[in-house]
N, C-alpha and C positions, 0 to 999 in steps of 0.2 A: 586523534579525534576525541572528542570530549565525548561523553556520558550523553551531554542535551542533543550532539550532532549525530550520539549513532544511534539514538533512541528516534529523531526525528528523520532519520535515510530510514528506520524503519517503519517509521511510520507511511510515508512516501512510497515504499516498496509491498505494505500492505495497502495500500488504497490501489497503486497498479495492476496488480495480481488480484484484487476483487476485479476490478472492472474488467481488466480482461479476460475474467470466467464469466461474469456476468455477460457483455457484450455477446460473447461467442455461445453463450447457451448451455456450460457449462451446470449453471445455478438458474432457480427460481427468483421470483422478484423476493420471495418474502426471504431466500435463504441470502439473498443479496443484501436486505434490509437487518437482518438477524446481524451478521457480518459485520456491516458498516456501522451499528448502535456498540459492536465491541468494538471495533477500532476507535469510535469517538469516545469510550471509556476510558482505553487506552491514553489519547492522547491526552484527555481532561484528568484523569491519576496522575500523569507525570508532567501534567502543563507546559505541552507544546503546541506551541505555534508554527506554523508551515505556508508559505507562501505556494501561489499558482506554479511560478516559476520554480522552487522547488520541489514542488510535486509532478510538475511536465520534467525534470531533471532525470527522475529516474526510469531504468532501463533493464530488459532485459537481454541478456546476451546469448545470443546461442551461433553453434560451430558446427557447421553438418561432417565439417571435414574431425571434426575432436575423433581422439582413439582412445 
């Protein structure tokens, strides 16, 4: 994986993981807004681009059954 491909999974992995604090009630609108102006820092410092499709791509995984 290249530098721009795991910089940009991370990016994608933070925009998930906002929304799904946000959605769920986790966070305020304004600490949801705080958030999302550092992630589009983020991505405008290391100039990436991300499509829909790879932003619906990422995932989180979880295992009730894990030990």
């Amino acid at each position: 994986m290249s530098d721009k491909e795991y910089k940009r999974s991370q990016l994608a992995k933070a925009v998930l993981c906002k929304d799904f604090l946000h959605i769920n009630s986790f966070m305020t609108d304004a600490e949801n807004d705080k958030i999302l102006n550092r992630i589009k820092k983020f991505q405008d410092k290391n100039k990436i681009e991300i499509s829909e499709e790879q932003l619906d791509s990422a995932n989180l995984i979880y295992n009730d059954r894990a030990k």
